[in-house]
C-alpha positions in Angstrom: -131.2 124.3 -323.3 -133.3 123.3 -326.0 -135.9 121.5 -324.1 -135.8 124.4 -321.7 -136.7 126.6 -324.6 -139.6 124.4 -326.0 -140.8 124.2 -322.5 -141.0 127.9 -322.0 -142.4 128.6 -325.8 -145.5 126.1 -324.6 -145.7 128.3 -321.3 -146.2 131.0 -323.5 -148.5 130.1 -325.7 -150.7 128.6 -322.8 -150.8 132.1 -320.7 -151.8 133.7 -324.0 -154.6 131.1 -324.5 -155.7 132.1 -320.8 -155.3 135.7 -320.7 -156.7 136.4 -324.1 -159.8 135.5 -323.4 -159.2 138.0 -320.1 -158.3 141.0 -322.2 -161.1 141.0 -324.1 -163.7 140.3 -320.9 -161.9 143.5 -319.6 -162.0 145.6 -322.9 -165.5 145.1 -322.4 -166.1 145.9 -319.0 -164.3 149.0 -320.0 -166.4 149.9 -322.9 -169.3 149.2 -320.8 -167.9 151.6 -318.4 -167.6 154.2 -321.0 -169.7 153.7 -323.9 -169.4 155.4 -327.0 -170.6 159.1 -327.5 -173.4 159.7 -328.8 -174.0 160.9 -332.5 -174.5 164.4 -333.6 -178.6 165.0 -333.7 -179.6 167.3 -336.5 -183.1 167.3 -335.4 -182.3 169.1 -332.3 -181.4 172.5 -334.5 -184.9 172.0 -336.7 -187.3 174.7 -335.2 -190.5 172.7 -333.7 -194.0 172.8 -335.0 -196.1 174.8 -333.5 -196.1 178.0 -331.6 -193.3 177.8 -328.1 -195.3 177.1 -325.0 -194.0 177.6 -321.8 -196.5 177.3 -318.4 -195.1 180.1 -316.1 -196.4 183.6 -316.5 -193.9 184.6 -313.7 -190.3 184.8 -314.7 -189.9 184.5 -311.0 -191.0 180.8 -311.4 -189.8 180.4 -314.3 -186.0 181.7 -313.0 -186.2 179.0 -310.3 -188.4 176.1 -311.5 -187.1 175.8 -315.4 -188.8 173.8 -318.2 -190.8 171.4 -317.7 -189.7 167.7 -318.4 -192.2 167.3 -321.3 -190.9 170.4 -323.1 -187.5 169.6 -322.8 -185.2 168.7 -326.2 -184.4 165.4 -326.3 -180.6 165.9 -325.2 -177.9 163.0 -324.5 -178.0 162.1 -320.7 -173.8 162.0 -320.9 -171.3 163.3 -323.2 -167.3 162.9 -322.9 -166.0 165.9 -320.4 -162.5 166.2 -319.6 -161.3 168.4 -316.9 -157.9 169.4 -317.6 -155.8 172.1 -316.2 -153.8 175.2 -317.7 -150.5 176.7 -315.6 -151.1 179.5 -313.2 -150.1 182.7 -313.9 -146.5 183.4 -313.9 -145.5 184.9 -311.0 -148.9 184.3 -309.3 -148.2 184.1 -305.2 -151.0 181.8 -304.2 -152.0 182.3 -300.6 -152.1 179.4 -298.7 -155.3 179.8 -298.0 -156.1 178.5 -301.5 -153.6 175.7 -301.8 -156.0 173.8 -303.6 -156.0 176.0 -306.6 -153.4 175.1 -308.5 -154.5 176.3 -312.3 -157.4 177.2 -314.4 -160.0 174.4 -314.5 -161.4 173.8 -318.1 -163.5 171.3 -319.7 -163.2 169.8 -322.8 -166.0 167.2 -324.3 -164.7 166.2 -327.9 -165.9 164.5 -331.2 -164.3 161.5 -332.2 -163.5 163.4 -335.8 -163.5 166.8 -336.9 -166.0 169.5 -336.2 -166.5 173.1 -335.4 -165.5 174.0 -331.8 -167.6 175.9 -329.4 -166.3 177.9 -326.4 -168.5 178.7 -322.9 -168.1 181.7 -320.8 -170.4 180.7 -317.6 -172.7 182.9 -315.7 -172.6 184.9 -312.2 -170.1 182.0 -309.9 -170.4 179.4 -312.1 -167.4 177.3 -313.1 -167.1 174.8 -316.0 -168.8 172.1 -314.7 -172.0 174.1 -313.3 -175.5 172.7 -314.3 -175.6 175.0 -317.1 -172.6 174.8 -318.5 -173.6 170.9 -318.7 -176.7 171.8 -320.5 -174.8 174.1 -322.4 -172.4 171.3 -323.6 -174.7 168.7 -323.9 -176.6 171.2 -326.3 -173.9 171.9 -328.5 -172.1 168.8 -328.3 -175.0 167.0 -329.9 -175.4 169.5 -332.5 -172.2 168.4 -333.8 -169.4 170.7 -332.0 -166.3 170.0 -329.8 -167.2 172.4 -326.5 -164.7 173.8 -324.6 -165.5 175.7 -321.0 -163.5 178.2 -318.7 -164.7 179.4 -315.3 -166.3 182.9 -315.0 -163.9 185.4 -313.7 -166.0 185.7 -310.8 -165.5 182.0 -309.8 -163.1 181.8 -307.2 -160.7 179.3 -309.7 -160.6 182.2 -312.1 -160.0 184.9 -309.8 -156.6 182.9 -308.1 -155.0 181.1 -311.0 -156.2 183.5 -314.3 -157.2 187.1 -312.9 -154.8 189.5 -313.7 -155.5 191.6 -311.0 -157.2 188.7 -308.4 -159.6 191.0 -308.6 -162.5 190.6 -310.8 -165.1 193.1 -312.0 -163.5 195.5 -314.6 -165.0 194.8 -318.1 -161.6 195.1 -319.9 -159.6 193.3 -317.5 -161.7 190.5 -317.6 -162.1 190.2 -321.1 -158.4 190.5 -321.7 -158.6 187.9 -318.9 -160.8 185.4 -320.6 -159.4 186.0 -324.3 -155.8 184.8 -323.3 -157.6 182.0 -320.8 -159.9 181.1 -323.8 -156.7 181.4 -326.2 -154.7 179.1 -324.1 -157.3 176.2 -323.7 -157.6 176.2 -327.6 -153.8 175.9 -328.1 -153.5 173.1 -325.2 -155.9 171.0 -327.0 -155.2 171.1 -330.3 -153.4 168.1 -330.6 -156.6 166.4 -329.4 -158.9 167.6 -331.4 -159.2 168.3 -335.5 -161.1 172.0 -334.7 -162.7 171.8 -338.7 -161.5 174.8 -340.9 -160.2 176.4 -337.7 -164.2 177.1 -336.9 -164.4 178.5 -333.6 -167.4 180.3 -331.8 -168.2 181.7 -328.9 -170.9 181.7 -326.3 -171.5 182.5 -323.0 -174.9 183.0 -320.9 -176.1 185.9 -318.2 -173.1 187.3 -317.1 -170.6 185.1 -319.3 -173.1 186.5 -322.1 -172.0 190.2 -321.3 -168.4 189.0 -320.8 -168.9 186.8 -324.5 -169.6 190.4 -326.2 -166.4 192.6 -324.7 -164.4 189.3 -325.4 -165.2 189.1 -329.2 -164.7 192.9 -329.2 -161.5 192.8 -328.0 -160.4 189.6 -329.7 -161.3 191.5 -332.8 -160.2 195.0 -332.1 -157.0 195.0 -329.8 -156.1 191.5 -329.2 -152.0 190.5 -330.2 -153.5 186.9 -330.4 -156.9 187.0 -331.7 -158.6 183.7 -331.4 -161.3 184.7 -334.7 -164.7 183.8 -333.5 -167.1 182.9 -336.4 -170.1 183.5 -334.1 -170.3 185.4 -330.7 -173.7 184.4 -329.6 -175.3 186.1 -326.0 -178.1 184.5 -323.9 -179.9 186.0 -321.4 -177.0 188.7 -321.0 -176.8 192.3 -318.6 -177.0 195.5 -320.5 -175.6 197.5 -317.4 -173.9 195.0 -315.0 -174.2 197.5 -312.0 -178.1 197.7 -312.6 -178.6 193.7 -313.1 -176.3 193.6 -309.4 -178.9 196.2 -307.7 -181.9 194.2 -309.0 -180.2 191.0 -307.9 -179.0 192.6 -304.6 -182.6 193.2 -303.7 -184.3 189.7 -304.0 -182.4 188.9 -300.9 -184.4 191.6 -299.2 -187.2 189.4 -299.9 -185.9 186.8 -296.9 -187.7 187.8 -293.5 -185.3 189.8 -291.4 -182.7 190.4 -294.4 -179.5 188.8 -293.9 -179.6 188.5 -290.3 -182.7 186.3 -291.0 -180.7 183.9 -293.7 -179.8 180.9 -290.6 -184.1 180.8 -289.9 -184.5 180.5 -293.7 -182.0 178.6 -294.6 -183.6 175.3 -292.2 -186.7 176.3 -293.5 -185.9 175.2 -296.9 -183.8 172.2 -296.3 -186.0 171.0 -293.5 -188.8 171.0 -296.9 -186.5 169.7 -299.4 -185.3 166.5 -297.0 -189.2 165.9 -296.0 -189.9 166.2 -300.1 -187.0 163.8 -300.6 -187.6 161.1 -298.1 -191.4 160.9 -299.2 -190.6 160.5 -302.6 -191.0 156.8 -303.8 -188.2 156.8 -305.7 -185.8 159.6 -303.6 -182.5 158.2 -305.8 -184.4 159.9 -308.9 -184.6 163.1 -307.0 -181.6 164.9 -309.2 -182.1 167.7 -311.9 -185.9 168.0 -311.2 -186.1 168.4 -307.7 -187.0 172.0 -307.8 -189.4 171.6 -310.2 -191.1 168.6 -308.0 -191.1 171.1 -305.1 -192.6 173.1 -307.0 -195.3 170.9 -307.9 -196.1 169.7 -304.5 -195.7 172.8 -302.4 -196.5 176.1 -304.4 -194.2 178.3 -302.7 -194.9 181.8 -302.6 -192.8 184.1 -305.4 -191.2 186.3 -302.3 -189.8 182.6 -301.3 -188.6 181.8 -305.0 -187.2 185.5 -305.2 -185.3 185.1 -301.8 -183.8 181.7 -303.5 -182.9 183.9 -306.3 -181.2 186.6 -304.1 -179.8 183.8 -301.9 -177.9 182.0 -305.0 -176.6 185.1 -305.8 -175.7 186.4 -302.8 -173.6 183.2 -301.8 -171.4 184.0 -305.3 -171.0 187.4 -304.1 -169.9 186.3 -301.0 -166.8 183.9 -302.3 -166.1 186.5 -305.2 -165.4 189.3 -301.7 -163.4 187.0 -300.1 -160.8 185.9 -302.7 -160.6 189.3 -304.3 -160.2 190.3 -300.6 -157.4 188.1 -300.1 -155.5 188.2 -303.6 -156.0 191.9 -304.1 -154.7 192.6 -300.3 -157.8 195.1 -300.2 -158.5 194.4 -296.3 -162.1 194.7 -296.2 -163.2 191.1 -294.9 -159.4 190.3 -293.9 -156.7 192.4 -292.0 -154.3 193.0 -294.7 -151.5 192.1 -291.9 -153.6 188.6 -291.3 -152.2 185.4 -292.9 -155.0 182.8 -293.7 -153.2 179.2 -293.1 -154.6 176.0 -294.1 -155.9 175.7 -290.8 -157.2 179.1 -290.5 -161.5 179.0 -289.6 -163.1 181.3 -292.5 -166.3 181.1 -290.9 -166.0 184.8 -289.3 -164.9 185.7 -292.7 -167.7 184.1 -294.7 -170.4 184.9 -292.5 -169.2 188.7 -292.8 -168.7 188.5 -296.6 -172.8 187.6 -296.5 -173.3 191.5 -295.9 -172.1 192.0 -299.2 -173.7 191.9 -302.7 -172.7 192.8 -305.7 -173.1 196.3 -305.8 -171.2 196.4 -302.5 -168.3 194.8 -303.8 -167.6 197.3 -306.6 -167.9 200.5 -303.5 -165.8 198.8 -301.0 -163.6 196.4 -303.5 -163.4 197.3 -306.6 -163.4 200.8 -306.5 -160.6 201.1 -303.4 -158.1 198.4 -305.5 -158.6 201.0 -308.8 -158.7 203.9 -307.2 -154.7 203.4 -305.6 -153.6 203.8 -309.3 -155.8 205.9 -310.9 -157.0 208.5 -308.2 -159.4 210.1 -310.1 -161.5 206.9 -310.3 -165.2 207.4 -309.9 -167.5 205.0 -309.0 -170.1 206.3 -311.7 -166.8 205.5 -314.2 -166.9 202.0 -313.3 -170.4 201.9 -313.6 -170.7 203.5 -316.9 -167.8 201.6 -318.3 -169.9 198.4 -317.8 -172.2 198.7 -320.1 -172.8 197.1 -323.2 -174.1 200.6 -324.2 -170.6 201.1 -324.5 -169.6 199.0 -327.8 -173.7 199.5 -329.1 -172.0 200.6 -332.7 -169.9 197.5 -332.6 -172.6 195.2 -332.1 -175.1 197.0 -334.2 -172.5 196.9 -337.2 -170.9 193.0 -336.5 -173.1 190.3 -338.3 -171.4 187.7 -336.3 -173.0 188.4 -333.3 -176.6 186.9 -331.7 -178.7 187.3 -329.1 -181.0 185.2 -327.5 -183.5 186.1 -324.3 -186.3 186.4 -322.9 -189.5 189.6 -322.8 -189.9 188.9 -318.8 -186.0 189.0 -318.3 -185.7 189.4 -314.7 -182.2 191.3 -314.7 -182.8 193.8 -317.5 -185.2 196.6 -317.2 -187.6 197.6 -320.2 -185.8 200.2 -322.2 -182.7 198.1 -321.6 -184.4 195.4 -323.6 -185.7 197.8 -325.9 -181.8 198.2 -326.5 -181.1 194.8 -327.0 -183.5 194.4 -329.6 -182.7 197.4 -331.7 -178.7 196.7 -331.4 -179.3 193.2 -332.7 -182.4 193.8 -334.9 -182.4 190.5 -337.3 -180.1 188.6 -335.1 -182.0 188.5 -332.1 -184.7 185.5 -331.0 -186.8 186.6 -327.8 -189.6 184.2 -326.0 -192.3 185.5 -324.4 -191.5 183.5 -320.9 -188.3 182.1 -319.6 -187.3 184.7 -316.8 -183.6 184.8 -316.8 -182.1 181.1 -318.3 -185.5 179.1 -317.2 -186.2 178.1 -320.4 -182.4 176.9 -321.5 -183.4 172.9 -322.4 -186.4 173.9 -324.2 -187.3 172.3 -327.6 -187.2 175.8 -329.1 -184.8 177.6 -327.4 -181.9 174.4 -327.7 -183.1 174.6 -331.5 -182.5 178.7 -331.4 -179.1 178.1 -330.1 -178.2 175.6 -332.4 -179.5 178.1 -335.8 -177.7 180.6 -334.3 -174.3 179.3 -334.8 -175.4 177.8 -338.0 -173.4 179.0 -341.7 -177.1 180.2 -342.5 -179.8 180.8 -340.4 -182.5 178.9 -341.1 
């Protein structure tokens, strides 16, 4: 027994000597894998010299193309981003249609200690891992804050799993909506992260900027859980998100032959984009600038890079019909009696849902689902109840609020700017050029979003 016992302790020992040296080839393959995050960068909030330059005169362009590469902030390239997962609503009856969806999808990109913690209410679509919600996050992330970001309630992941109604579109719906979504994601990661002195802001671009200002109105005003945002800062937001729809509704106008004309234009631009692709010397490299190289080479026309514009939209419109179709058992793309299996073709469906932007959805959507419990609905109601005219006082009064944009914003008309600058008169930063979001990774707009959560404006 005793020999057997020596024998085994030298077995022992000699694995260890083997797989030690194992371990630690693997510890490092890992951390190669997954390097460390990068370090805050307090020179991305210091304002640049000079005055801001930015090369398109047409916020068309500038909508579609973006910044330039050499006038870009020097952002990380990766940051940590954890997609994690909150419950479904009780009760919630998913179709089967969307068995897939099977809770709120949420990112989280955290600091390795504490720090202040930012939350991201997307734009028009967009869910939490859209490319500007990855700007976003890579912004604020390097400026020293743990990020968290939610879907918009018009992205189809909202609309199932976190939309009260499954039918997006009413301001106060969907901020109550977002608050408790928002409210939820904080509590599930708080034993992850050290949020520092409970700092906790909030931002949210185009649409999610409109949504950002009703949400930190309600969190403040009527919310039984109030999260307490330090900062509620809006980028590029609606005034009137009726009059932003009918203005984005018509760039799709701009496509020869309308809708009808969409298969014809559709080739068109992927036959260019594969011929710009497979000339390129170095097509791998062909990612986040591939517009703007397109751009460079072949000088579209700005009715093409408006028809992109209404095309982008359009396609959001489209999903946000169909699943507010099917959840809200409204019948206009679906017979209410039809039941979508997993196996179900939603190609008649789609391709129908194309005839309908924005503005269509709140007549034939919206307006019908309201308007079976409140029959006195109007559609000019809904219309007048999304406006940011509508909590003007509020906003005008709260020091915690900010608002960045641009003068050539393609979604706002002029005396709807005019209202954004007096509302947030000394809290307000507005370029000259940008269109709507085309100037988001510029050196002095990342440094404008970064003073504008900071204790004191610099």
């Amino acid at each position: 027994m005793a020999a057997d016992a020596a024998i085994t302790g030298a077995e022992r020992r000699s694995a260890r000597a083997v797989l030690a040296p194992l371990v630690l080839l693997a510890l490092m393959l890992v951390a190669a894998c997954h390097p460390p995050p990068p370090p805050p960068d307090p020179s991305l909030a210091q304002p640049p010299e000079g005055p801001f330059e930015y090369p398109w005169e047409d916020p068309i362009v500038a909508t579609v193309v973006g910044t330039p590469p050499g006038l870009r902030a020097a952002l990380p390239e990766n940051v940590p981003v954890d997609i994690r997962l909150l419950p479904l609503l009780p009760g919630r009856d998913v179709p089967e249609v969307f068995f897939y969806q099977r809770g709120l999808i949420y990112t989280l990109s955290a600091q390795p200690g504490p720090a202040p913690l930012v939350l991201i209410i997307p734009g028009t679509g967009a869910g939490p891992t859209s490319r500007l919600v990855d700007v976003l996050t890579r912004i604020f992330y390097a400026g020293g804050y743990h990020v968290i970001a939610v879907p918009s309630p018009t992205f189809p992941n909202f609309a199932v799993t976190a939309s009260t109604t499954g039918v997006p579109g009413r301001v106060e719906e969907d901020a109550r909506d977002l608050q408790r979504s928002l409210r939820e994601a904080v509590d599930d990661v708080r034993t992850r992260i050290d949020i520092k002195d409970n700092d906790i802001s909030l931002v949210g671009y185009s649409l999610g900027g409109w949504h950002a200002a009703f949400v930190g109105w309600l969190d403040e005003t009527a919310a039984a859980q109030p999260i307490g945002f330090r900062r509620v800062l809006l980028i590029n937001p609606p005034v009137n998100l009726y009059s932003s729809s009918r203005i984005l509704d018509g760039f799709i106008d701009k496509i020869p032959g309308g809708i009808s004309g969409l298969p014809m234009f559709f080739e068109e631009v992927f036959k260019t984009l594969s011929s710009l692709y497979t000339s390129s010397t170095s097509p791998s490299d062909l990612t986040s600038d591939t517009l703007y190289q397109a751009y460079l080479k072949l000088r579209p026309s700005r009715e093409v890079l408006a028809a992109l514009i209404g095309l982008v939209f359009r396609l959001s419109s489209t999903d946000l019909t169909f699943t507010a179709d099917v959840i809200g058992d409204i019948g206009v793309l679906v017979p209410p009696e039809k039941q979508l299996r997993i196996s179900t073709s939603l190609t008649p469906y789609l391709t129908h849902g194309l005839y309908y932007g924005f503005t269509d959805y709140l007549r034939n959507l919206l307006y019908p689902y309201y308007k079976r419990a409140e029959p006195s609905l109007t559609v000019e109601q809904l219309v007048a109840e999304a406006d940011l005219k509508r909590i003007g006082d509020y906003l005008a009064a709260n020091p915690r609020y900010r608002l960045i944009t641009n003068a050539d914003e393609i979604i706002n008309t002029p005396a709807e700017l005019a209202f954004l600058e007096k509302t947030f008169a000394g809290r307000e930063t507005i370029f000259p050029r940008g269109g709507h979001c085309g100037n988001f990774q510029h050196t002095h707009v990342v440094a404008a979003m970064l003073d504008a959560l900071a204790e004191e404006r610099r």
